[in-house]
VODREN-567564 format. One line per 4 residues: number of its first residue (from 1); their letters; for each residue x, y, z of C-alpha. Coordinates in steps of 0.001 Angstrom, whole numbers, plus 500000, padded with zeros to 6 digits. Layout:
# VODREN-567564
NUM> A> X Y Z ~ ...
//
This chain:
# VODREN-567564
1> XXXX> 768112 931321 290798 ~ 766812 931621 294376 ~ 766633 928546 295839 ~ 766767 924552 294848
5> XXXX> 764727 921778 296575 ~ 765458 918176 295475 ~ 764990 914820 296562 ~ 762161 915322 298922
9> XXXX> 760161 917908 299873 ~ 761677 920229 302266 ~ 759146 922437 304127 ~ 760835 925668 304205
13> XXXX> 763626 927444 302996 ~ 765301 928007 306388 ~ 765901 924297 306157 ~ 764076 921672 308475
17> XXXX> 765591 918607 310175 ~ 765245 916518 306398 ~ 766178 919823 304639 ~ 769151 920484 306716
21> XXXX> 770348 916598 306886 ~ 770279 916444 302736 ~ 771617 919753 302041 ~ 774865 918930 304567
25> XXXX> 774511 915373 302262 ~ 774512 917206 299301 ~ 777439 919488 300236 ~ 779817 916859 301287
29> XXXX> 779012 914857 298443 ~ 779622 917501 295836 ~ 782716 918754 297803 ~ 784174 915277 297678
33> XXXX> 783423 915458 293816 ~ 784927 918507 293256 ~ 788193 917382 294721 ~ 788592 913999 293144
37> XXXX> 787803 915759 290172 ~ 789630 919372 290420 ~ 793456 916894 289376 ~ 791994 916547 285946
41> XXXX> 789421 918947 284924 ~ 791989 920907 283175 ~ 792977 918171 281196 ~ 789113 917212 280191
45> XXXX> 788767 920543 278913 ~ 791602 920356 277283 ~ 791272 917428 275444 ~ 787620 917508 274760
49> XXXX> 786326 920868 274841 ~ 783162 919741 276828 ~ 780079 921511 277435 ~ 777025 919742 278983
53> XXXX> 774556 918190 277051 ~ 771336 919789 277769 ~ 767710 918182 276728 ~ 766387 919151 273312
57> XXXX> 764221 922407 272725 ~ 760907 922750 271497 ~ 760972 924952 268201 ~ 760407 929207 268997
61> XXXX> 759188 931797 266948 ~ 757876 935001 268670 ~ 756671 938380 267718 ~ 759307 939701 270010
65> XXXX> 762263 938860 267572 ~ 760876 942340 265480 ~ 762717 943585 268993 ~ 765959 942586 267330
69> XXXX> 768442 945093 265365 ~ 771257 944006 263251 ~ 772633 946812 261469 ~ 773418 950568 262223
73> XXXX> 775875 952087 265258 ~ 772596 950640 267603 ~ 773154 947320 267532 ~ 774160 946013 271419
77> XXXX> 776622 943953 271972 ~ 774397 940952 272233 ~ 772521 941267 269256 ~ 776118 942161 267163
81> XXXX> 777191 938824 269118 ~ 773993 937138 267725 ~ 773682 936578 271470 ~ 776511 933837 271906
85> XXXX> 777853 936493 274286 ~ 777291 939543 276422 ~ 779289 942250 276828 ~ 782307 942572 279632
89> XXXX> 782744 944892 282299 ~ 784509 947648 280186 ~ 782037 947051 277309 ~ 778910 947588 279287
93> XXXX> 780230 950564 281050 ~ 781071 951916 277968 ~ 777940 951423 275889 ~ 775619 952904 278983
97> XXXX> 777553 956019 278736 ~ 776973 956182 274745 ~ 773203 956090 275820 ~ 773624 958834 278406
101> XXXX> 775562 960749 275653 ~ 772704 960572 272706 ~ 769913 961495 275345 ~ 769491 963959 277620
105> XXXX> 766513 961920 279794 ~ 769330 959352 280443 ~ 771994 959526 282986 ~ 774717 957427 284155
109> XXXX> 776196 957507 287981 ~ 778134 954794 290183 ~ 776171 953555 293087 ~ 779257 952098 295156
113> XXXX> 782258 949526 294285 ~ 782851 946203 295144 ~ 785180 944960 297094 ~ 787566 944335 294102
117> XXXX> 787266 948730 293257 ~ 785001 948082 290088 ~ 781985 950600 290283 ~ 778387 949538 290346
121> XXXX> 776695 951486 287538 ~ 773340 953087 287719 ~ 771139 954133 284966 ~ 768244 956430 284950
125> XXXX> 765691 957278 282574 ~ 763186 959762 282956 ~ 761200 962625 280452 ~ 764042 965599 279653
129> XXXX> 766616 964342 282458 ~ 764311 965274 285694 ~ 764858 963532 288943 ~ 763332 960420 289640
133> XXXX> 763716 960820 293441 ~ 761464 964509 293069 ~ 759771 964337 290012 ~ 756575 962828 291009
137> XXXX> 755824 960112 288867 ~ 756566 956391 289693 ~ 760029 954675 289376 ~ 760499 951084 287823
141> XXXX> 763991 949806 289511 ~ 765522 946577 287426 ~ 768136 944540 288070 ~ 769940 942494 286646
145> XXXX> 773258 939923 287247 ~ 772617 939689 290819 ~ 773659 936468 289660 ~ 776052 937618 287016
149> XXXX> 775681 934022 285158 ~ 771967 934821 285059 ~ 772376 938023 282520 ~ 769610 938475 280635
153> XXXX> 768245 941521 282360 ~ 771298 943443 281085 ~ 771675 942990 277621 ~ 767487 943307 277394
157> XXXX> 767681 946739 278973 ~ 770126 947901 277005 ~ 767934 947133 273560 ~ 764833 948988 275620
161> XXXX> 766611 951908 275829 ~ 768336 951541 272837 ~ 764643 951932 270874 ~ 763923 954756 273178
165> XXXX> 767392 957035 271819 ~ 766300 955740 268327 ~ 762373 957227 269297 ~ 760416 954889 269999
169> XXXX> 757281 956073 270170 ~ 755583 953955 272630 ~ 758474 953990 274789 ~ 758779 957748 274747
173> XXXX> 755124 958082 275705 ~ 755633 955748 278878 ~ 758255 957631 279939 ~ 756538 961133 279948
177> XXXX> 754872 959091 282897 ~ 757526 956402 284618 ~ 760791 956587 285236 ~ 763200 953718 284765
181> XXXX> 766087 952962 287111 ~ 768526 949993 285603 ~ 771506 948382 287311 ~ 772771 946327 284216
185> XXXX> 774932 944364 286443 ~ 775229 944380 290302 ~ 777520 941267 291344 ~ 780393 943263 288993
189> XXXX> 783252 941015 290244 ~ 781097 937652 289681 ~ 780815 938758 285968 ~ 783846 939225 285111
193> XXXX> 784524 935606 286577 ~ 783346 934482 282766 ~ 783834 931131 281238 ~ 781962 928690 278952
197> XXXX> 782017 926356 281991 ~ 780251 928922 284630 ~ 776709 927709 284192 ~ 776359 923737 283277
201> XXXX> 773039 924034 282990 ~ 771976 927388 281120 ~ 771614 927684 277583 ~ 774231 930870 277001
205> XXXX> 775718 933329 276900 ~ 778988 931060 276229 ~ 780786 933978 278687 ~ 778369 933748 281893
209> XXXX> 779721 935306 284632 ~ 779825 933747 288096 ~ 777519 933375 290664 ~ 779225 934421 293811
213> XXXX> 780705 937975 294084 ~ 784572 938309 294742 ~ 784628 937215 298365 ~ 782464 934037 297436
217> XXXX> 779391 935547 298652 ~ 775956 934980 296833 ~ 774214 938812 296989 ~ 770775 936918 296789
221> XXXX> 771611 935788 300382 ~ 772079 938937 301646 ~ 769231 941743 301800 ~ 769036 941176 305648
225> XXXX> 772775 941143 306989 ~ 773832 943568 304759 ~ 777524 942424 304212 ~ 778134 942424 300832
229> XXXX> 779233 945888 299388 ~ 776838 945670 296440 ~ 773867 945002 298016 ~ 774601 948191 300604
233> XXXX> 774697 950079 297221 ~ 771257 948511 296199 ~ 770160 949502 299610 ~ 771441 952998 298920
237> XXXX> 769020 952909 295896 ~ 766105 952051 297477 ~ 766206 954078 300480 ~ 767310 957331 297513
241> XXXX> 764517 956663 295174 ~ 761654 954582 296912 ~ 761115 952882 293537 ~ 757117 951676 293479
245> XXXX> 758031 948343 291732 ~ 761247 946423 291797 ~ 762416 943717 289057 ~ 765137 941151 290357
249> XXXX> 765965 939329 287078 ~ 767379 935958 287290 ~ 767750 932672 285511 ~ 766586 929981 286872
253> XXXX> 768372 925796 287345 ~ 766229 922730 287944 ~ 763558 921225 285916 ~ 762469 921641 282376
257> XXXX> 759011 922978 281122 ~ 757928 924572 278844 ~ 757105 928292 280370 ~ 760658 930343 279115
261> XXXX> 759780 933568 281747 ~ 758764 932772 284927 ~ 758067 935101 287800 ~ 755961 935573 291513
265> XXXX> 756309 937134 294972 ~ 755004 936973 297940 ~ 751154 936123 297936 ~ 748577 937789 299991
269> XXXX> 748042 934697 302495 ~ 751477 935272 303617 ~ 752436 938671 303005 ~ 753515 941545 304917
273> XXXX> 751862 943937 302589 ~ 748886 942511 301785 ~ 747647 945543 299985 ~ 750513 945399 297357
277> XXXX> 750088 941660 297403 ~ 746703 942116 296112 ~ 747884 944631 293580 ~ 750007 942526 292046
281> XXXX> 747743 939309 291766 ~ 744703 941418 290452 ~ 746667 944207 288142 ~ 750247 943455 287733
285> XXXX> 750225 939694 286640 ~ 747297 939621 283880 ~ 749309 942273 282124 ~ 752332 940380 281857
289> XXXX> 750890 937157 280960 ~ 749457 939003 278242 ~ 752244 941061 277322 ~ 754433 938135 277149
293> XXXX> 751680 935750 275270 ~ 751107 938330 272556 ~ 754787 938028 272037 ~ 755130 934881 271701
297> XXXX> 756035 933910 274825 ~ 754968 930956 277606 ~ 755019 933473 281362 ~ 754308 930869 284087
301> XXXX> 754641 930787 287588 ~ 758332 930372 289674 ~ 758696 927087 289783 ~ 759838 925095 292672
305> XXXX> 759788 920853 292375 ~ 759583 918994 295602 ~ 761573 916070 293978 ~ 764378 916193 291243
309> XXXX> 763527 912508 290849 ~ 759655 912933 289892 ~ 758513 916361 288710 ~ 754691 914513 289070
313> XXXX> 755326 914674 292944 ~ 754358 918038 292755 ~ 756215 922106 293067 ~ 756141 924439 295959
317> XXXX> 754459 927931 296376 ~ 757629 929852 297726 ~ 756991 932457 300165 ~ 760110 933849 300695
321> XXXX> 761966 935192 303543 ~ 763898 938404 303618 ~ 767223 937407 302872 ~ 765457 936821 299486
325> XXXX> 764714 940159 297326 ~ 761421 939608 296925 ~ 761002 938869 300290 ~ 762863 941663 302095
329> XXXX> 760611 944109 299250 ~ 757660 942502 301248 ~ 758821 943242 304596 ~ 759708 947017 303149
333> XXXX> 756610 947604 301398 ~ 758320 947964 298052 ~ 756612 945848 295604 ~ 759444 943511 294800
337> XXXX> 759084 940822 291672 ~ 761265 938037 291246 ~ 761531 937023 287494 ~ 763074 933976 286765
341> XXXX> 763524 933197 282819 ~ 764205 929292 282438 ~ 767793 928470 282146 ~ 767308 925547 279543
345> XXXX> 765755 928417 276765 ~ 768050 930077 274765 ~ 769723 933356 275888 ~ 768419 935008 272839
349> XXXX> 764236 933990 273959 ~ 765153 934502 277439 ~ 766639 938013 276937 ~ 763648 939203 273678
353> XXXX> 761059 937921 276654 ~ 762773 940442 279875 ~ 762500 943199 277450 ~ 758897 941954 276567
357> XXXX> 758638 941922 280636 ~ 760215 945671 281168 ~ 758187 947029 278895 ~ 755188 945748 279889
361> XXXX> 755643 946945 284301 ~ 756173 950308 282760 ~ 753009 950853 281145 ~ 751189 949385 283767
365> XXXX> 752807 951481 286155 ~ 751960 954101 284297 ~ 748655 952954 283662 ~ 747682 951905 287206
369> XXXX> 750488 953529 289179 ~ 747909 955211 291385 ~ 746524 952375 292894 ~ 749798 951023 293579
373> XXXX> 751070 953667 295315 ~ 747874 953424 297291 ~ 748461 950088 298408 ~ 752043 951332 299566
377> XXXX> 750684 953938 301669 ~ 748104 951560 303238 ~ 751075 948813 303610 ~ 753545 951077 305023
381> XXXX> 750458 952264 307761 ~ 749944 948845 309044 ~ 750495 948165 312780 ~ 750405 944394 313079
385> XXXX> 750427 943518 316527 ~ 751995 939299 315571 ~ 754164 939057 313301 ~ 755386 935927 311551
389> XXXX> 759106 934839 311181 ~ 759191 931705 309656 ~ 756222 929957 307026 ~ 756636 926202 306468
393> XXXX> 754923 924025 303597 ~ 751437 922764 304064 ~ 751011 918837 304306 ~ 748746 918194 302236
397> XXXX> 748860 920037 298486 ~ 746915 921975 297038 ~ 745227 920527 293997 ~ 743132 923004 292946
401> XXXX> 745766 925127 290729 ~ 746125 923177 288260 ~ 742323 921286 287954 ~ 741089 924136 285182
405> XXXX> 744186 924868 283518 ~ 747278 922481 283643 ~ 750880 922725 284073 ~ 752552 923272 280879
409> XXXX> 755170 921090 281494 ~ 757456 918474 279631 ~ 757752 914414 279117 ~ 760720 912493 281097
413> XXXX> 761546 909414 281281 ~ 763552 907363 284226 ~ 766518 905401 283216 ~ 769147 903141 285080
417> XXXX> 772175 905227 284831 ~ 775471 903023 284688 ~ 777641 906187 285673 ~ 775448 907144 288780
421> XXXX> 774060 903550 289553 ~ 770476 904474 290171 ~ 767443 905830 288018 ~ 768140 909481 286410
425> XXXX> 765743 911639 284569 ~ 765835 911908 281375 ~ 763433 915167 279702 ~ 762525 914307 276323
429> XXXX> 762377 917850 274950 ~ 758089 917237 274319 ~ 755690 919257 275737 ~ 753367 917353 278488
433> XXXX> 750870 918803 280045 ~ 750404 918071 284179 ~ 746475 918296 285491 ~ 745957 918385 288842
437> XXXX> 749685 918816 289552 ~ 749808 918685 293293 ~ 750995 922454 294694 ~ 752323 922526 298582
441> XXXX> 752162 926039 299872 ~ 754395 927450 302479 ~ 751487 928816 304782 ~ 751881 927096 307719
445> XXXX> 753141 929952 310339 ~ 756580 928090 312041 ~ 757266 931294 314144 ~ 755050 933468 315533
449> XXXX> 756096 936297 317853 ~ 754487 939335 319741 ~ 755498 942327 317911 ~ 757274 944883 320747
453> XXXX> 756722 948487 320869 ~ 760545 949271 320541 ~ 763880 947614 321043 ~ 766569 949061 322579
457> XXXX> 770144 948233 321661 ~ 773702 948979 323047 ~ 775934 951561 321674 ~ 778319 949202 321300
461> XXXX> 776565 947120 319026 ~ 777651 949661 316193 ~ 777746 947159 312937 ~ 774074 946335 314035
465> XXXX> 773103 950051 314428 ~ 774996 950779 310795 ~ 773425 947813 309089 ~ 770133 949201 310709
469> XXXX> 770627 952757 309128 ~ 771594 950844 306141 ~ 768011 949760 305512 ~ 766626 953055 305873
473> XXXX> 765543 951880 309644 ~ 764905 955125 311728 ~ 766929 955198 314982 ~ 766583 957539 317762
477> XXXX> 767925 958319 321301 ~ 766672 955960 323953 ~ 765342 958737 326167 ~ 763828 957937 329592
481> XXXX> 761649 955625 329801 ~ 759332 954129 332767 ~ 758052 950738 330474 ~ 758993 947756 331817
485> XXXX> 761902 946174 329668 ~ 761825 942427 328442 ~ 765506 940765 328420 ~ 766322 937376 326559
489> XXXX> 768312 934567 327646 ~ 770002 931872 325798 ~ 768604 928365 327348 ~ 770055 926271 324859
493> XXXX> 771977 927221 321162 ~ 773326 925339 318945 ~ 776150 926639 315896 ~ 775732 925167 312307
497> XXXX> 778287 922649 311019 ~ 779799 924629 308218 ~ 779480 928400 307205 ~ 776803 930141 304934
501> XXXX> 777642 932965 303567 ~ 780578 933700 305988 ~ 778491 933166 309046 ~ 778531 930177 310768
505> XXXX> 774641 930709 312155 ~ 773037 929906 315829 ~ 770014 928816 316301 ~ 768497 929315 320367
509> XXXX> 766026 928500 322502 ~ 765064 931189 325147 ~ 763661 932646 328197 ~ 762099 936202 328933
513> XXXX> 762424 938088 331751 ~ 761234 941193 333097 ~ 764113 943591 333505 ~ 765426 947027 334596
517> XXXX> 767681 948904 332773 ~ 769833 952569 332579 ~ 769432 953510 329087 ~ 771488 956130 328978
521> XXXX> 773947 954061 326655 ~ 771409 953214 324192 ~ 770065 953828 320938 ~ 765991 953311 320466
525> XXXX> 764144 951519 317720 ~ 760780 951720 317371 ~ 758309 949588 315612 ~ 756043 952551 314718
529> XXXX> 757624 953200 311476 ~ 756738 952140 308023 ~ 759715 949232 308622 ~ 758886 948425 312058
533> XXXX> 758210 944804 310685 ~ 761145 945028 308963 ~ 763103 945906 312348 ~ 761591 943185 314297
537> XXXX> 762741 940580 311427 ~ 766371 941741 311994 ~ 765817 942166 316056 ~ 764137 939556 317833
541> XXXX> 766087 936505 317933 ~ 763962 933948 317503 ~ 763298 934538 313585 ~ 765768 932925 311083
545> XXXX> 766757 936000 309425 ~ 767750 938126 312514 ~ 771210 939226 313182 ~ 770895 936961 316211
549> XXXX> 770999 933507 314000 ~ 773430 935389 311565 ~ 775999 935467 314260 ~ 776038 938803 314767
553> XXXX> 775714 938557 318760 ~ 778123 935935 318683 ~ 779953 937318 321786 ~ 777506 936510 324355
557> XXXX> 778456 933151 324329 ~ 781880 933502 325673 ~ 782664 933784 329114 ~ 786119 935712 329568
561> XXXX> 786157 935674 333724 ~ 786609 932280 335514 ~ 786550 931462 338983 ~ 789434 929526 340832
565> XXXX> 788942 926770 343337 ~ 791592 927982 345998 ~ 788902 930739 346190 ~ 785253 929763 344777
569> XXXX> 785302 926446 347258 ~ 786101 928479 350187 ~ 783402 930813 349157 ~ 780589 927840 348561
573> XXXX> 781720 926627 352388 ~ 780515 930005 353748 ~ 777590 930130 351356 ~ 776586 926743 352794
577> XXXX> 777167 928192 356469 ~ 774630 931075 355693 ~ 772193 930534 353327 ~ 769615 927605 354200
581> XXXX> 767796 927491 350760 ~ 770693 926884 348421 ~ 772266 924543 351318 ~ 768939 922162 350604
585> XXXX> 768903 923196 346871 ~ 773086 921895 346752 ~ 771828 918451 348599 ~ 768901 918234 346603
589> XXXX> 770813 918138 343333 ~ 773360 915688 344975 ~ 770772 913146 344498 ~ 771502 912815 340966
593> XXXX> 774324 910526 340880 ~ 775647 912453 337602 ~ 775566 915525 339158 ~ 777555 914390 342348
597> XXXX> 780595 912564 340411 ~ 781194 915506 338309 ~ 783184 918049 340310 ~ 783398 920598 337476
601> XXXX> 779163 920940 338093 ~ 779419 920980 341645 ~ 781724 924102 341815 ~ 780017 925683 338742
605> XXXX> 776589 924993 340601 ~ 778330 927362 343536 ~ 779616 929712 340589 ~ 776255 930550 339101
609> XXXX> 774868 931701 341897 ~ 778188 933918 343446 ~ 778065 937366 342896 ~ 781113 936908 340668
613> XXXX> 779408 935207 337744 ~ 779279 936861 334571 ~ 775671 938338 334388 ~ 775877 939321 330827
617> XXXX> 776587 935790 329781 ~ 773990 934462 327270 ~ 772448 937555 327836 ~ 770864 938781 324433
621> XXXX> 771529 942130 324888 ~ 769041 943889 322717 ~ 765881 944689 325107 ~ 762445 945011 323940
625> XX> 759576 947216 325402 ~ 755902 945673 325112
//
């Protein structure tokens, strides 16, 4: 799952004042919970055995159970598990490499290791073994346990190309026009973190892996900073193959419906590649729906409530920023889909829907392929000259959506909760369907910002410059230059409370100013590239996903030379002597009786305007060239 909003609606996921003040709530709360509670959770289990109650089903029958295989040396481990499990580590290593051995048009490769050593494996599938990256046809990329609780992407792509060994005939004819890239399972430490007690509120496997990868990172944080091992080896992949549709398959936690596979990305209104946008509301998404209908399945929207307390209150239209998958594929131009099967189905429905869901991208890649890679090319010309940073929720919702055809959601109930002391929801397990279900879209543009013709950074910045490579970002020398330079400086910052995802982030305001500079010791990046709007995401400092607010530039704010009084009042006595203006500038500010009783500001005022001061000090020292 991507992201959670509860309790009210917060406008954006980079977390508004409410947003920010209830998730630091919610944190302290649950951290408080988990350490009253960590004494004796050992004996619970013990004693008890306990697994969460979850609400009751509705009854499922689909065409898609024909999908499953019970008998022969084909069964997968999930289906010979009757899906109460999925395979380890070992297991799933092993049974990719019996596929690459019965088929020549599959092959097996490691992709990188995590930090623990365990490889990341990599399987391709294309007509008699050719190369994806030079064949000529267009490349489906999934991937799956990104979340390694959150499965089902695995053990579904292991039955797909299970049937196509054992000859499937549709199958084989898709392939003599895809190819198929699958990572079964990309956060490899997280899943073999398994327990019956690593999801509370999933519906299987009973051996989900964990969320967070070895170092307690969450990889679905990550696809801007680049810190996480696995997701460099995803990188790796994308930059090697230039797959024309990505599938990041996860599970989803929150609310119950009825829909069992959800899915979306980035619309049009807000998208980066509005081309590809298009393609996949006109093209890509009546396939699916009717893919996974004719199965027997419910596809439906990602779904997003604005209150965990009253589902009627209305869900949000994500658009999602680039630490996200789907919204770093935006930035990139590589159509990225986030699929999202609902946590409180069944692992069995959940994983008999992603193969459903596979199957169905490749034939309409291989059916309508063209166009997409049309819209690409279009996408990837694109020369904005704004850019936004940051979207924020609309006020008022959209009601619209849902008039024609509602919701398909399910009945709750609120009841006094003796344990909790206030009103809980209770879901009823009966289907309910929501008209006019209010939708708030995040539209609104929070941060706007002039796109620059290039940036120029340090030398010395070299994990920015390798994180920049990592994405596939072309860097070249600075060369000479006569454009006038644009510098930023740090007005006003302010570090978050507690760390996310290692960082502890900054948020700043700033100035501009024009600014000369020998770039002799730099390295250039220029926007005109197909990820120019990808660079200026991860450049200028004002957007919530740049390495600026990650922390990267971190050491700006420290000054390392100080000045002395035996020697900076002497010097302010002979400033004073000789220069007029910051004589009446020094009296001027003596006026304010705050400034005058505070000696440390009086000799700092002196300071900041001596020669000696640090000039590099809140200095962001990437410049930019308009």
């Amino acid at each position: 799952m991507t992201v959670t909003r509860s309790a009210q609606h917060i406008p954006s996921q980079y977390g508004k004042t409410a947003g920010k003040r209830l998730c630091t709530a919610v944190f302290l709360a649950l951290n408080t919970l988990a350490l009253s509670i960590s004494a004796t959770a050992t004996t619970i289990d013990k004693q008890a055995g306990l697994t969460a109650p979850l609400p009751p089903l509705l009854p499922w029958k689909g065409q898609s159970e024909s999908l499953i295989v019970t008998s022969g040396e084909w069964v997968t481990p999930a289906e010979a598990a009757n899906f109460a499990t999925t395979p380890d580590y070992e297991t799933t290593r092993g049974f990719a490499k019996k596929l690459a051995a019965a088929s020549k048009d599959i092959q097996v490769r490691d992709i990188g290791n995590a930090a623990s050593g365990r490889a990341i494996q990599l399987i391709t599938l294309s007509a008699d073994g050719s190369d994806p990256r030079s064949n000529g046809k267009p490349t489906l990329l999934a991937q799956a346990g990104i979340h390694s609780g959150e499965i089902d992407g695995k053990d579904a792509s292991f039955m797909l190309l299970r049937d196509y060994v054992n000859g499937n005939a549709e199958l084989r004819t898709l392939i003599q026009r895809v190819n198929l890239l699958v990572i079964p399972i990309l956060n490899v430490d997280g899943h073999e973190r398994a327990s019956l007690y690593s999801r509370m509120n999933q519906r299987g496997p009973n051996n989900a892996g964990w969320r967070t990868n070895g170092n307690n990172l969450n990889l679905n944080r990550d696809y801007t900073k680049l810190d996480t091992p696995e997701l460099r080896a995803v990188m790796g992949v994308i930059n090697d193959y230039q797959p024309e549709l990505y599938l990041d398959i996860h599970v989803t936690d929150g609310e119950d419906y009825q829909y069992d596979i959800t899915y979306g990305y980035n619309g049009e209104f807000s998208s980066d590649s509005p081309a590809t946008a298009r393609w996949l509301e006109q093209q890509f998404q009546s396939d699916m729906d009717a893919a996974l209908s004719a199965a027997g399945h419910i596809p439906g929207p990602l779904v997003f409530g604005i209150n965990s307390a009253e589902f009627a209150d209305g869900v949000s239209h994500w658009t999602a920023s680039p630490r996200f998958s789907n919204g770093l594929g935006d930035l990139r131009h590589t159509p990225t889909v986030l699929i999202e099967n609902h946590s409180l189905k069944p692992f069995r429905q959940r994983v008999l829907g992603t193969y459903v869901f596979i199957k169905a991208a490749l034939n309409t890649l291989a059916e309508k392929g063209e166009a997409l890679t049309a819209a690409i090319s279009s996408d990837q010309k694109r020369r904005p000259q704004t850019q936004v940073l940051a979207w924020r929720a609309s006020e008022t919702p959209d009601l619209s959506v849902y008039a024609d055809k509602p919701f398909k959601g399910m009945a709750y109930e609120k009841k006094m909760n003796p344990i909790s002391g206030r009103e809980e929801v209770v879901w009823l397990g009966k289907a309910k369907d929501y008209l006019n279900l209010p939708v708030y879209r995040d539209e609104v543009k929070a941060i706007e910002v002039r796109i620059p013709n290039a940036f120029y950074i340090p030398r010395h910045e070299d994990l920015v410059i390798s994180r920049l490579k990592s994405h596939g970002i072309e860097i070249s020398e600075s060369g000479n230059t006569s454009a006038p330079l644009t510098q930023f400086t740090v007005q006003a910052h302010e570090f978050s409370k507690a760390p996310f995802e290692g960082h502890f982030r900054v948020e700043g305001q700033f100035t501009e100013k024009p600014v000369e500079a020998q770039l002799n010791n730099y390295v250039k990046v220029s926007t005109d590239q197909p990820l120019g709007q990808l660079a200026t995401t991860l450049l200028d400092p004002r957007g919530p996903d740049s390495f600026f607010q990650w922390g990267f530039f971190n050491q700006i704010f420290q000054r390392t030379e100080y000045a002395e009084p035996y020697a900076l009042v002497p010097l302010a006595e002979k400033v004073l002597a000789f220069d007029p203006k910051v004589k009446e500038e020094f009296e001027k500010r003596l006026q304010d009786k705050a400034f005058a009783d505070d000696p440390a500001a009086r000799m700092n005022f002196f300071y900041l305007r001596s020669p000696y001061y640090d000039q590099q000090y809140l200095k962001y020292p990437v410049l930019l060239e308009y």
